[in-house]
mmCIF entry with sequence, helices, sheets and N, C-alpha, C, O atoms, coordinates in Angstrom:
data_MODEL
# 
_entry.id   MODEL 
# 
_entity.id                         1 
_entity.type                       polymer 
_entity.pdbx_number_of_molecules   1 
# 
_entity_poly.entity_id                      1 
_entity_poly.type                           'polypeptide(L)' 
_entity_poly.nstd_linkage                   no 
_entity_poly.nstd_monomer                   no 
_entity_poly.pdbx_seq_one_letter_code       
;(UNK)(UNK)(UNK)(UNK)(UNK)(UNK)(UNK)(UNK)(UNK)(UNK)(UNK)(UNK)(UNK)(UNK)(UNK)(UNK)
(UNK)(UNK)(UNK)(UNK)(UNK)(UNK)(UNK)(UNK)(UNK)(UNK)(UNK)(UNK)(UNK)(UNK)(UNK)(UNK)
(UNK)(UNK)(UNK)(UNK)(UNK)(UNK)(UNK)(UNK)(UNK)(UNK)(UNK)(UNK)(UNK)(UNK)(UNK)(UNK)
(UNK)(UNK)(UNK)(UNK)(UNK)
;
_entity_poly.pdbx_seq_one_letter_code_can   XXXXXXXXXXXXXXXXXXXXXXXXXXXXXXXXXXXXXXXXXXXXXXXXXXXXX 
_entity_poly.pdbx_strand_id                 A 
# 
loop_
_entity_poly_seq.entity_id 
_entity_poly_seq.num 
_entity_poly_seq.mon_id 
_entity_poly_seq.hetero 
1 1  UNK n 
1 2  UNK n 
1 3  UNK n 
1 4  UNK n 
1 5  UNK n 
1 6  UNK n 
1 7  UNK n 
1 8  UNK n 
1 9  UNK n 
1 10 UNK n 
1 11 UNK n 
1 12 UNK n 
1 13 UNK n 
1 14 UNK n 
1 15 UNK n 
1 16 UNK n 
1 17 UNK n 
1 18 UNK n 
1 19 UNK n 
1 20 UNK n 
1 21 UNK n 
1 22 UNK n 
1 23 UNK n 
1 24 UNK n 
1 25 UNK n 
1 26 UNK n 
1 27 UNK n 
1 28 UNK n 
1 29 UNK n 
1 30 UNK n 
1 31 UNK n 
1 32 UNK n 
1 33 UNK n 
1 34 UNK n 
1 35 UNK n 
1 36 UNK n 
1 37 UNK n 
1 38 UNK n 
1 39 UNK n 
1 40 UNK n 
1 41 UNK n 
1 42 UNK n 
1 43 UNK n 
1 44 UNK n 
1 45 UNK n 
1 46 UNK n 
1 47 UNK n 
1 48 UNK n 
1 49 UNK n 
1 50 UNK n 
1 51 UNK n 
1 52 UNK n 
1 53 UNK n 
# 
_struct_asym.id          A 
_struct_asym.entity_id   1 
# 
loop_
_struct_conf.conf_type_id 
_struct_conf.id 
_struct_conf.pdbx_PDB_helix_id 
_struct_conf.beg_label_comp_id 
_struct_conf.beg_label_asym_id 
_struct_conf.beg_label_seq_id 
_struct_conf.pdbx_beg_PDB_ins_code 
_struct_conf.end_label_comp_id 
_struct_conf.end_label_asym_id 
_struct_conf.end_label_seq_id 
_struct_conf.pdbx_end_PDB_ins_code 
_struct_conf.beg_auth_comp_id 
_struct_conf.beg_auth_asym_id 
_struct_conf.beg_auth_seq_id 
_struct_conf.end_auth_comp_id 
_struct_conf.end_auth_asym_id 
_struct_conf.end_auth_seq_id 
_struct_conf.pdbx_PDB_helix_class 
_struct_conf.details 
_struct_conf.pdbx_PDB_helix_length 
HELX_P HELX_P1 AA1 UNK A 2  ? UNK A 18 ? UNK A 2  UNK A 18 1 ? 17 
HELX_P HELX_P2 AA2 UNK A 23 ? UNK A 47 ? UNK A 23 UNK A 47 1 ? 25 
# 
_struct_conf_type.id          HELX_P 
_struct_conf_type.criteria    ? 
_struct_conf_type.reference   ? 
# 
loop_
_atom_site.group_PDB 
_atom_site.id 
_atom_site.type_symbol 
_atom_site.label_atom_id 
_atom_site.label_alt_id 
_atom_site.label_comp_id 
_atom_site.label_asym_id 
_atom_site.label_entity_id 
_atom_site.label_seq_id 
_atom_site.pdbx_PDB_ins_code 
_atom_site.Cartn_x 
_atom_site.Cartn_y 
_atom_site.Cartn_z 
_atom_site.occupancy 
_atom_site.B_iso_or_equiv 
_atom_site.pdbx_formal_charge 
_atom_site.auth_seq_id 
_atom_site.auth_comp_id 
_atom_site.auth_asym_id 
_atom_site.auth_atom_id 
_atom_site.pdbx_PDB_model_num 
ATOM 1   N N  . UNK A 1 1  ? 0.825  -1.180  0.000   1.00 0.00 ? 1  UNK A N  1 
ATOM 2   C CA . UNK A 1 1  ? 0.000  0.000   0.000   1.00 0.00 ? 1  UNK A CA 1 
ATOM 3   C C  . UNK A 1 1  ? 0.876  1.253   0.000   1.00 0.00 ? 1  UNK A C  1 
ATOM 4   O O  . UNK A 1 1  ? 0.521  2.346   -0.440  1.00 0.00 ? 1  UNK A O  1 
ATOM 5   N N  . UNK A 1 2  ? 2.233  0.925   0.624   1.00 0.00 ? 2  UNK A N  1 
ATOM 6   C CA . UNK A 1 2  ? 2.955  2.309   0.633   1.00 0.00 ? 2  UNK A CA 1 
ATOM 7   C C  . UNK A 1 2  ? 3.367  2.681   -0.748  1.00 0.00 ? 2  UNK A C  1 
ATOM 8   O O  . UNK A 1 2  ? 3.264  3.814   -1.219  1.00 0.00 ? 2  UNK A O  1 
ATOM 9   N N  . UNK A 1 3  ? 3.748  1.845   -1.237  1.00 0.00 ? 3  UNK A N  1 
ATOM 10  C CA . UNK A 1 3  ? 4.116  1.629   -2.757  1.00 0.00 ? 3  UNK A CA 1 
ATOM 11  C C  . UNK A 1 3  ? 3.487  2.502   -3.857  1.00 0.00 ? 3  UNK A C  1 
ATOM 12  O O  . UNK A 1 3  ? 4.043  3.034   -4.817  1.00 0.00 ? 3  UNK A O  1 
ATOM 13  N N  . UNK A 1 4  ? 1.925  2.528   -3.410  1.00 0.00 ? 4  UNK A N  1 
ATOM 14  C CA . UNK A 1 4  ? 0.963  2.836   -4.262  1.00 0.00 ? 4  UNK A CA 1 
ATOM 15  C C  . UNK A 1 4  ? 0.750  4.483   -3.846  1.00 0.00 ? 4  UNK A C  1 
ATOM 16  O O  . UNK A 1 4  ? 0.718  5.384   -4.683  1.00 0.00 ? 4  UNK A O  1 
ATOM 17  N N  . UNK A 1 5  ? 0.636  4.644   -2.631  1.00 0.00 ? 5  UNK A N  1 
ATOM 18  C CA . UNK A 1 5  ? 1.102  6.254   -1.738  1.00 0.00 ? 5  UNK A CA 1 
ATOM 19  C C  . UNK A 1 5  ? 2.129  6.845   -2.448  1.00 0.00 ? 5  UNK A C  1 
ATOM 20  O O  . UNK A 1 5  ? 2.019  8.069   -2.511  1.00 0.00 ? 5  UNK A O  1 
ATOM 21  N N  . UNK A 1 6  ? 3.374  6.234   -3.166  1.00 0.00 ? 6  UNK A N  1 
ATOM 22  C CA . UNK A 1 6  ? 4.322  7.232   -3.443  1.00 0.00 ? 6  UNK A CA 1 
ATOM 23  C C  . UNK A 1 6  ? 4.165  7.291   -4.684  1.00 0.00 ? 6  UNK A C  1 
ATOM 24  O O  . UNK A 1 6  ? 4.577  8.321   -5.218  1.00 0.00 ? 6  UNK A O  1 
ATOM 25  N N  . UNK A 1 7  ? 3.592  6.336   -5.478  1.00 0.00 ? 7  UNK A N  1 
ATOM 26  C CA . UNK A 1 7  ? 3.336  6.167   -6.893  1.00 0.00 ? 7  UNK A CA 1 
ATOM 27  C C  . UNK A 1 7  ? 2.437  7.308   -7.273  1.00 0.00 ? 7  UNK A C  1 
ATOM 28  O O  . UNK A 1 7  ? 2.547  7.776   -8.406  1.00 0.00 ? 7  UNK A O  1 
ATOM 29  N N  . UNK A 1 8  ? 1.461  7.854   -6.341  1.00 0.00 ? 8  UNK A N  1 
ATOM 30  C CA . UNK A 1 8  ? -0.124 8.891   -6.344  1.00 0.00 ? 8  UNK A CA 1 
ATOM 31  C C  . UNK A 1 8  ? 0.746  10.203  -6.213  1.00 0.00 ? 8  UNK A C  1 
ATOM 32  O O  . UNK A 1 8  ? 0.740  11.121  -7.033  1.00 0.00 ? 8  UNK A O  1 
ATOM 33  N N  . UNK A 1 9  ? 1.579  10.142  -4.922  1.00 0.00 ? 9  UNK A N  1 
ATOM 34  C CA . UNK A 1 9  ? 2.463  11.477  -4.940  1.00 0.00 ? 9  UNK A CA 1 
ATOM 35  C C  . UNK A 1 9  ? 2.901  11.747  -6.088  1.00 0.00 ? 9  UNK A C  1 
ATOM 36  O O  . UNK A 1 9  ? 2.451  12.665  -6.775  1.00 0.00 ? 9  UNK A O  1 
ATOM 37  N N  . UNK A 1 10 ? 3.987  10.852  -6.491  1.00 0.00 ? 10 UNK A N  1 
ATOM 38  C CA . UNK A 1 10 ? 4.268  11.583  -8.095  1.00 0.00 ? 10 UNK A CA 1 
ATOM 39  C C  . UNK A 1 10 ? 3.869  11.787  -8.756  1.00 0.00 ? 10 UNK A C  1 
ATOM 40  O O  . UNK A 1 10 ? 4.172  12.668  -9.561  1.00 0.00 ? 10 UNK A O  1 
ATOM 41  N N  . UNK A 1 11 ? 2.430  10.652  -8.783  1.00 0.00 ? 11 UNK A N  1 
ATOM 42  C CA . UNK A 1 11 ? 1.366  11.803  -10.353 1.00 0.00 ? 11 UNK A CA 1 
ATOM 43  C C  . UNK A 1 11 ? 1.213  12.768  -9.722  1.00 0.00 ? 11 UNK A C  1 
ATOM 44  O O  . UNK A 1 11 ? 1.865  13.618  -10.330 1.00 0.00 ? 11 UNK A O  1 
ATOM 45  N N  . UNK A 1 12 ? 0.807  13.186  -8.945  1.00 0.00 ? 12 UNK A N  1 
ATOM 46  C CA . UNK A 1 12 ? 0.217  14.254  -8.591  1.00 0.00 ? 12 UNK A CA 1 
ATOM 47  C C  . UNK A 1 12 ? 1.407  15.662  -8.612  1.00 0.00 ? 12 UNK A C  1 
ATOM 48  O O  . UNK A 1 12 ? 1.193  16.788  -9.060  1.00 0.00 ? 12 UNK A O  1 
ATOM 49  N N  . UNK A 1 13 ? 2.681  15.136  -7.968  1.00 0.00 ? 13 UNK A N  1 
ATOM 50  C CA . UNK A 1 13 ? 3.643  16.475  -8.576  1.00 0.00 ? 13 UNK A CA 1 
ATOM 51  C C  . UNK A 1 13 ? 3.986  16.722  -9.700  1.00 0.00 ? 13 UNK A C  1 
ATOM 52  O O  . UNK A 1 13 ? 4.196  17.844  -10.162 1.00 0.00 ? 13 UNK A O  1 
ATOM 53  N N  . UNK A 1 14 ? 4.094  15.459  -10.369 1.00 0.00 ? 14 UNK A N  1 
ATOM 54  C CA . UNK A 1 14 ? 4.456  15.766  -12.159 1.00 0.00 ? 14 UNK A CA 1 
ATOM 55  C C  . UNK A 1 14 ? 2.731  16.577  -12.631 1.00 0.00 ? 14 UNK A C  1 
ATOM 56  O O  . UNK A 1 14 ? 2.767  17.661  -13.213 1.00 0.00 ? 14 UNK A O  1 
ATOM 57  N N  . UNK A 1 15 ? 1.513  16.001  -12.346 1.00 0.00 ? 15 UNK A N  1 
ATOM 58  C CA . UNK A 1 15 ? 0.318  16.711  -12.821 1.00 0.00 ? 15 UNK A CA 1 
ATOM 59  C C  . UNK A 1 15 ? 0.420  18.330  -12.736 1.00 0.00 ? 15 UNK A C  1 
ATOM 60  O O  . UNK A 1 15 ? 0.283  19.177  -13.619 1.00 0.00 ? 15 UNK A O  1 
ATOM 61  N N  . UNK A 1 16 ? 0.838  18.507  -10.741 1.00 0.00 ? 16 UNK A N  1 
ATOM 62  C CA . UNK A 1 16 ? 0.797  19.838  -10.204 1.00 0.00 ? 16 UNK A CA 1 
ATOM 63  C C  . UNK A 1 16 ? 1.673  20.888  -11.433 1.00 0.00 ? 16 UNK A C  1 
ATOM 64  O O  . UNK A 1 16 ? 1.362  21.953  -11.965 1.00 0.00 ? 16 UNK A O  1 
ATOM 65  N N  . UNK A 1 17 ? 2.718  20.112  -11.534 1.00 0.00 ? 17 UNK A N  1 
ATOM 66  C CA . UNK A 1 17 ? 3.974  21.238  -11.720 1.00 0.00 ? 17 UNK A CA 1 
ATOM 67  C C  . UNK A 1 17 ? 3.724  21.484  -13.582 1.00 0.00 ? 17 UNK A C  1 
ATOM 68  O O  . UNK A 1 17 ? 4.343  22.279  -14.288 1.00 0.00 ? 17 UNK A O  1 
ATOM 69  N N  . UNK A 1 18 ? 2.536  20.440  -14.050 1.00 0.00 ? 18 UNK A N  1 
ATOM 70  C CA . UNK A 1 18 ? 2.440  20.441  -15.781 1.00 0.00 ? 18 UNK A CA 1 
ATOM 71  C C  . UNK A 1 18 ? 1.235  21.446  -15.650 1.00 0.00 ? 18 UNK A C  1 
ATOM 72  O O  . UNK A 1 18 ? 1.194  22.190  -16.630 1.00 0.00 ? 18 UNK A O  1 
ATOM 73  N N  . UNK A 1 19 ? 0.273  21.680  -14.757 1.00 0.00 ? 19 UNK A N  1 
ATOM 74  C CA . UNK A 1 19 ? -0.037 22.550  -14.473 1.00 0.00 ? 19 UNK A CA 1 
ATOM 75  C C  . UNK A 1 19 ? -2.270 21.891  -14.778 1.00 0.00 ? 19 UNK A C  1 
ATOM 76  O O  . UNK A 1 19 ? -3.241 22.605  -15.028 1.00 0.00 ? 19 UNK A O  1 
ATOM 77  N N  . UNK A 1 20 ? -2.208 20.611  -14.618 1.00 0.00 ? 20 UNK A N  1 
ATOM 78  C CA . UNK A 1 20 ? -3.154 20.064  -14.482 1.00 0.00 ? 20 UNK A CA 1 
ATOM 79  C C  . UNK A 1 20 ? -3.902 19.885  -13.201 1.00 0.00 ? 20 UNK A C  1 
ATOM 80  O O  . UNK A 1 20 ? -3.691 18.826  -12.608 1.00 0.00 ? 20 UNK A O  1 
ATOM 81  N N  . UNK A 1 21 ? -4.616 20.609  -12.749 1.00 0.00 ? 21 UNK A N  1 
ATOM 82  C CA . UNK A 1 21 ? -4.759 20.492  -10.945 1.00 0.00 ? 21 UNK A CA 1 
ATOM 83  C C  . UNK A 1 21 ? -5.823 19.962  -10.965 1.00 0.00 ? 21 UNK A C  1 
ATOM 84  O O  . UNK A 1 21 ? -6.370 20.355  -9.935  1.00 0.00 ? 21 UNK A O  1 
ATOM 85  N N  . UNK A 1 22 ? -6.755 19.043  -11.688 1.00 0.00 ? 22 UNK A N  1 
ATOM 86  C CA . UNK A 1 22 ? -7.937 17.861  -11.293 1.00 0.00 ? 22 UNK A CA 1 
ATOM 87  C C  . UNK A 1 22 ? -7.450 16.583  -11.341 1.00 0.00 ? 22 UNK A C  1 
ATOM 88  O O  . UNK A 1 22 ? -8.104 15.642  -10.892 1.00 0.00 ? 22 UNK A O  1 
ATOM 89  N N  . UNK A 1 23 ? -6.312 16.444  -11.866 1.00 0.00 ? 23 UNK A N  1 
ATOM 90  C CA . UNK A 1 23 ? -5.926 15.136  -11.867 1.00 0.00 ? 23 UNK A CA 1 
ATOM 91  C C  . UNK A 1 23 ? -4.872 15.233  -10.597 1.00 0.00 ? 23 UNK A C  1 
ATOM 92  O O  . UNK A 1 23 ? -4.849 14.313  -9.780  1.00 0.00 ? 23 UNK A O  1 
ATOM 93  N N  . UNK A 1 24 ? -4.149 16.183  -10.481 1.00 0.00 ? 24 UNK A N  1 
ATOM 94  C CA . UNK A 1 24 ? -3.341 16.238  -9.065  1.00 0.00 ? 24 UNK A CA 1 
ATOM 95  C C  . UNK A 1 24 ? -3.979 16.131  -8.215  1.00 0.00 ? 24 UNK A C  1 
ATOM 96  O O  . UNK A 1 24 ? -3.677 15.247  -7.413  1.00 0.00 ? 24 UNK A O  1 
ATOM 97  N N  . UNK A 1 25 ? -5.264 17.027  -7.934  1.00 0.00 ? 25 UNK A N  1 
ATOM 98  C CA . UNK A 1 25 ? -6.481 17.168  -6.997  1.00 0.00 ? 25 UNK A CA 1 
ATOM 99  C C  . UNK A 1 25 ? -6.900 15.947  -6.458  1.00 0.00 ? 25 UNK A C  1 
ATOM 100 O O  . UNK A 1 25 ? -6.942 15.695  -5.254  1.00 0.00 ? 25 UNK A O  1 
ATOM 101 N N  . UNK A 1 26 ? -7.328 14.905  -7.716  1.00 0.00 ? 26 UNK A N  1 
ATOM 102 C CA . UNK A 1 26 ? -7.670 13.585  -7.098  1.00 0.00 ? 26 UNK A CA 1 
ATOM 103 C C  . UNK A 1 26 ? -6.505 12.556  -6.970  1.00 0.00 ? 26 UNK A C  1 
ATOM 104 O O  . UNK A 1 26 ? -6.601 11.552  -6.264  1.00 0.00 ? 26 UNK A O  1 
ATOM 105 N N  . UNK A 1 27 ? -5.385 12.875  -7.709  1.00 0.00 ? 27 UNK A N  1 
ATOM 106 C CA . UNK A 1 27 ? -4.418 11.786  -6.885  1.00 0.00 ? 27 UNK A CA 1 
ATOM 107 C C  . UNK A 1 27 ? -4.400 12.001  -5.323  1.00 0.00 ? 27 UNK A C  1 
ATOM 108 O O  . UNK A 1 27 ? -4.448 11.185  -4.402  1.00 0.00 ? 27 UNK A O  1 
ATOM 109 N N  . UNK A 1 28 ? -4.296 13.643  -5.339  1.00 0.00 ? 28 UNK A N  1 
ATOM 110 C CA . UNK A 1 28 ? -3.829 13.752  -3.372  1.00 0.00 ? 28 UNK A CA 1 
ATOM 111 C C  . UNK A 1 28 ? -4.865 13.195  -2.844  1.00 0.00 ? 28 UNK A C  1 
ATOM 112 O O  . UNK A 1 28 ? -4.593 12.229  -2.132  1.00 0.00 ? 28 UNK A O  1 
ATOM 113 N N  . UNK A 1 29 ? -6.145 13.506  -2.955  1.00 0.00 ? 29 UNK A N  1 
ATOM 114 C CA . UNK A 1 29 ? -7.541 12.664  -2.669  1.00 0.00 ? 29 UNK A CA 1 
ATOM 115 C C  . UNK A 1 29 ? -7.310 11.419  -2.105  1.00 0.00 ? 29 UNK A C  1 
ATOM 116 O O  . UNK A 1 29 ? -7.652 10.993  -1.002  1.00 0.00 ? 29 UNK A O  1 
ATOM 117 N N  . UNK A 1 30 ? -6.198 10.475  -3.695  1.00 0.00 ? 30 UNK A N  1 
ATOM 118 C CA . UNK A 1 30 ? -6.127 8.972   -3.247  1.00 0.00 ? 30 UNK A CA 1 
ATOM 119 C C  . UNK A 1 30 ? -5.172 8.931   -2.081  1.00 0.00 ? 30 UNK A C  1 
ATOM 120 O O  . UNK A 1 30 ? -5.384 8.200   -1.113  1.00 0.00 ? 30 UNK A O  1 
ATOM 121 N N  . UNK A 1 31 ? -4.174 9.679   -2.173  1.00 0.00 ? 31 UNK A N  1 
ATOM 122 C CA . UNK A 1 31 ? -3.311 9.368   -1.327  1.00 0.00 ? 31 UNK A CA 1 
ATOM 123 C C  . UNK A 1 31 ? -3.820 9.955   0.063   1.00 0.00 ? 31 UNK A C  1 
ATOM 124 O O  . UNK A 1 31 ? -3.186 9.352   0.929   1.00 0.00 ? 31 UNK A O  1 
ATOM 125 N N  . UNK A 1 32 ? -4.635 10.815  0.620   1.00 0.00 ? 32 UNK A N  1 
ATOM 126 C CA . UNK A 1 32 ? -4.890 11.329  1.597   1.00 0.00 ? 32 UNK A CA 1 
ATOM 127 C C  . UNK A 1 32 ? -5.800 9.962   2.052   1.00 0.00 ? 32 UNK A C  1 
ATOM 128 O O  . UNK A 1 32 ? -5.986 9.694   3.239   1.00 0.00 ? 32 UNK A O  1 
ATOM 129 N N  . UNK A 1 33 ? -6.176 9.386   1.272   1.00 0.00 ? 33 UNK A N  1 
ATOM 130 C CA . UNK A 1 33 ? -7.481 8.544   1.771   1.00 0.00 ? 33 UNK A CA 1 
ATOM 131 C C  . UNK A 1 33 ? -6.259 7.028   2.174   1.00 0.00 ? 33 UNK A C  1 
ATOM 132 O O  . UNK A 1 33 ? -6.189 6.488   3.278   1.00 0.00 ? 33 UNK A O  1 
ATOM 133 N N  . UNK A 1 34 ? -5.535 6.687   1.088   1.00 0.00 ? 34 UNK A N  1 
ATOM 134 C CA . UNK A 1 34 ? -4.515 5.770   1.701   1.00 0.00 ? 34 UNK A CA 1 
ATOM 135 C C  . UNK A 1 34 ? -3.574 5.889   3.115   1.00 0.00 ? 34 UNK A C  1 
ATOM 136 O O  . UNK A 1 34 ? -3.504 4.971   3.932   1.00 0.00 ? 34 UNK A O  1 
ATOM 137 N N  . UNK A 1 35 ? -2.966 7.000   3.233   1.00 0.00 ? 35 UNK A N  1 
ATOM 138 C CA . UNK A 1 35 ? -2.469 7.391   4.543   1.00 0.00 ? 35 UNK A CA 1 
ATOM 139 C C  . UNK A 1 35 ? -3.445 7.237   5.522   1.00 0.00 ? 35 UNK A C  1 
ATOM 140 O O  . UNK A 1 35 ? -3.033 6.961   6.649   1.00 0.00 ? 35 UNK A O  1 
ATOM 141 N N  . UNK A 1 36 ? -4.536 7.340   5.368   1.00 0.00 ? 36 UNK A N  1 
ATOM 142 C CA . UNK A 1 36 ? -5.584 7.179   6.205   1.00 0.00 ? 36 UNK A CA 1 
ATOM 143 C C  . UNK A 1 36 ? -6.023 5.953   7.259   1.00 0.00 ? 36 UNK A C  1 
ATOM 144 O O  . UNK A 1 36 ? -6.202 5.703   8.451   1.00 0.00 ? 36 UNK A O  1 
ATOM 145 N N  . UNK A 1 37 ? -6.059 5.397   5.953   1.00 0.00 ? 37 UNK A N  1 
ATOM 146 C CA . UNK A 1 37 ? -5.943 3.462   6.204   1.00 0.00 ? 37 UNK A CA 1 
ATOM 147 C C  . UNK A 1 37 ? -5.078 2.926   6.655   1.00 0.00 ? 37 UNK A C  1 
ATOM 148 O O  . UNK A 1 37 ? -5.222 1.860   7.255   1.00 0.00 ? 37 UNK A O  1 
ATOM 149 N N  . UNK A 1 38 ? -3.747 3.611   6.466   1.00 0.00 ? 38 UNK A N  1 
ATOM 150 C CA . UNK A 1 38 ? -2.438 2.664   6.241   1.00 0.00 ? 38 UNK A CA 1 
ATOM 151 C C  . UNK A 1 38 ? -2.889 3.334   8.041   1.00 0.00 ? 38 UNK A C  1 
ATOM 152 O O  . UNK A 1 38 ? -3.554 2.515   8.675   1.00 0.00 ? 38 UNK A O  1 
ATOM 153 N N  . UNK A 1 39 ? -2.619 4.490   8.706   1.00 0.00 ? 39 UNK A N  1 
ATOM 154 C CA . UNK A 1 39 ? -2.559 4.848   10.239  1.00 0.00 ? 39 UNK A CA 1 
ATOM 155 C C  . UNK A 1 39 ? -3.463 4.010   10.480  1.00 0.00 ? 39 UNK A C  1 
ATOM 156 O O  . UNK A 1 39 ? -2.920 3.176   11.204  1.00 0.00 ? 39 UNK A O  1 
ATOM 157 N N  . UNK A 1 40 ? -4.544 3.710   10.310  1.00 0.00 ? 40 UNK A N  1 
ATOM 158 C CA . UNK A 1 40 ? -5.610 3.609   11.357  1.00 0.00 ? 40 UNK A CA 1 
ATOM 159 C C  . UNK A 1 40 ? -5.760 1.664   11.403  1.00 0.00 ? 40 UNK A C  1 
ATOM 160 O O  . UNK A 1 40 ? -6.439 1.132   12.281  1.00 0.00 ? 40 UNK A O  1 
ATOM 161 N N  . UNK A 1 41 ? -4.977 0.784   10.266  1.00 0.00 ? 41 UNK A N  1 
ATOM 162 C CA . UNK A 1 41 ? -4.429 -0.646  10.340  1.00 0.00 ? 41 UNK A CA 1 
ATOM 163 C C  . UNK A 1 41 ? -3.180 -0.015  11.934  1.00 0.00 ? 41 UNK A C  1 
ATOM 164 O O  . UNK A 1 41 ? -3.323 -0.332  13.115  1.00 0.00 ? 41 UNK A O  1 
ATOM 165 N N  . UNK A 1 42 ? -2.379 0.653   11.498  1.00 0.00 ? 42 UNK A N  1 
ATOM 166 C CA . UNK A 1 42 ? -1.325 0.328   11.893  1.00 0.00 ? 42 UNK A CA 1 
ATOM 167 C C  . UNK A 1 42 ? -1.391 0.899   13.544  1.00 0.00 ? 42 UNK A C  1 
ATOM 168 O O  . UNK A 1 42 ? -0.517 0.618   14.364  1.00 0.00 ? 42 UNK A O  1 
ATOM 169 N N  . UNK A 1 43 ? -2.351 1.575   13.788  1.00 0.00 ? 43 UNK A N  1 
ATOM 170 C CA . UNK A 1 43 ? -2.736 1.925   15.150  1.00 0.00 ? 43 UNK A CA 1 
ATOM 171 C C  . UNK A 1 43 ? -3.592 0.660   15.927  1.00 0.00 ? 43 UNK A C  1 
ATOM 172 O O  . UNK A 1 43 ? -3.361 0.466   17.121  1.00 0.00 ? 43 UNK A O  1 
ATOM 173 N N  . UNK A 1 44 ? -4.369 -0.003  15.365  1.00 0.00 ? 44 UNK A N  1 
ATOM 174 C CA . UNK A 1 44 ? -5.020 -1.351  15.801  1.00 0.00 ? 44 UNK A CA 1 
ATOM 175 C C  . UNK A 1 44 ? -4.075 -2.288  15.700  1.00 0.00 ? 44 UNK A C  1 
ATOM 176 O O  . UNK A 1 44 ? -4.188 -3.207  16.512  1.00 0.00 ? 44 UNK A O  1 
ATOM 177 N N  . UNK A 1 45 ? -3.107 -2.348  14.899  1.00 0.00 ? 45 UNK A N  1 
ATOM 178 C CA . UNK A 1 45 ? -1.804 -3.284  15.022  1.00 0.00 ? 45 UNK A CA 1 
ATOM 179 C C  . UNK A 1 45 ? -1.115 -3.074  16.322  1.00 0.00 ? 45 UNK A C  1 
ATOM 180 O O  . UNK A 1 45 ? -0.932 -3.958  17.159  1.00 0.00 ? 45 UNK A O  1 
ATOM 181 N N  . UNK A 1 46 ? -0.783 -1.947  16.412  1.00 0.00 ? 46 UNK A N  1 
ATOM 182 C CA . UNK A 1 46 ? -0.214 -1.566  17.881  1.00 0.00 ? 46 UNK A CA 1 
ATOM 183 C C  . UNK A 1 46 ? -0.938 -1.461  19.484  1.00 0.00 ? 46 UNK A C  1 
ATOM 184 O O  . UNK A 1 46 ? -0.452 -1.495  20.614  1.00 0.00 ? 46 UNK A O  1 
ATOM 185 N N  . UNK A 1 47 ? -2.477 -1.304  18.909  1.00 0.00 ? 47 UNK A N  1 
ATOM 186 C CA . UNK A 1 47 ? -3.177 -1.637  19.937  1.00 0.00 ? 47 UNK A CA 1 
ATOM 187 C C  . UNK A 1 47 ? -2.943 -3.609  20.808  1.00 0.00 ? 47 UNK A C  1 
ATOM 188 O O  . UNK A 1 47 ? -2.697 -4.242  21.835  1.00 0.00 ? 47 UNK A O  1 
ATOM 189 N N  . UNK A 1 48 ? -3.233 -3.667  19.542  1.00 0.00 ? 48 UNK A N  1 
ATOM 190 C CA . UNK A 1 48 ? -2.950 -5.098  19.401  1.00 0.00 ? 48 UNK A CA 1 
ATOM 191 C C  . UNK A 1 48 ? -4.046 -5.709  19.198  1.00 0.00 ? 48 UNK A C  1 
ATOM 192 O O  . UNK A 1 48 ? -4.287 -6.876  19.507  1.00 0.00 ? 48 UNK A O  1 
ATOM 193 N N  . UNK A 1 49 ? -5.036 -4.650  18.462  1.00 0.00 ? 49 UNK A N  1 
ATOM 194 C CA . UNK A 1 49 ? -7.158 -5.435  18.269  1.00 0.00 ? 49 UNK A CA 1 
ATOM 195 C C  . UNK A 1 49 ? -6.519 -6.283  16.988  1.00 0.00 ? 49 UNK A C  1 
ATOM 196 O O  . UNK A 1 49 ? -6.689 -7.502  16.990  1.00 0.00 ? 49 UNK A O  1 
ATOM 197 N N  . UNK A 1 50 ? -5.862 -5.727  16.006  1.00 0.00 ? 50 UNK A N  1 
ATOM 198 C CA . UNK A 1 50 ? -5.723 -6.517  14.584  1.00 0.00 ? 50 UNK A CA 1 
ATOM 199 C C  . UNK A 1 50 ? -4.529 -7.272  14.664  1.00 0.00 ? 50 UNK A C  1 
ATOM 200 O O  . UNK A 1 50 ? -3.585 -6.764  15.270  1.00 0.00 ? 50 UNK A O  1 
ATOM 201 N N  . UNK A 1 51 ? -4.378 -8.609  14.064  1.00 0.00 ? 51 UNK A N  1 
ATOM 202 C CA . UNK A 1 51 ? -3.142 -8.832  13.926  1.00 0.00 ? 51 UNK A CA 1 
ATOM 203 C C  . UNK A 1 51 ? -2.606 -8.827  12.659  1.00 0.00 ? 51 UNK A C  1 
ATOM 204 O O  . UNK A 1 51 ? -2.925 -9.842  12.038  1.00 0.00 ? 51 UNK A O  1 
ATOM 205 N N  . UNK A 1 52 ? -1.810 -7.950  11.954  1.00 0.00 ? 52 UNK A N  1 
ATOM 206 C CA . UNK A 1 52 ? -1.387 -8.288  10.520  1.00 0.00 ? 52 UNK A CA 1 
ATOM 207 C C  . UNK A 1 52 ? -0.449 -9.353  10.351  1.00 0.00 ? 52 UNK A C  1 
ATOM 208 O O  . UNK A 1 52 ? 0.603  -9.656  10.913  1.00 0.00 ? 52 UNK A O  1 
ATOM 209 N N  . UNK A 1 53 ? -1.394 -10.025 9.050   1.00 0.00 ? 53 UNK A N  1 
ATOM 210 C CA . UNK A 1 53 ? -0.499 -11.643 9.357   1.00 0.00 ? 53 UNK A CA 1 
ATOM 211 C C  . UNK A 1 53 ? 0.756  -10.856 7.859   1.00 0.00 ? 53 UNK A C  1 
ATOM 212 O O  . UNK A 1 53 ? 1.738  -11.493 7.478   1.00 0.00 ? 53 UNK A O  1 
# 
């Protein structure tokens, strides 16, 4: 999943900086929504409710 987080960042800076801001707009979208997930697994991992196998 992190993989895919840095893959969204770069569309989104190559989009930003070509000067396309709906397609940057919704990469950060994806990636705001992935960081999201990735904390809130990895906070129940540390709780210790989930176990990631």
């Amino acid at each position: 999943m992190l993989k895919w987080i840095l893959i969204l960042l770069i569309v989104a800076a190559v989009a930003g900086l070509l000067g396309m801001n709906s397609i940057a707009g919704a990469a950060m979208t994806g990636v705001k929504l992935l960081i999201a997930i990735v904390l809130v697994l990895f906070l129940l991992a540390v709780l210790g409710i989930v176990v990631i196998a």
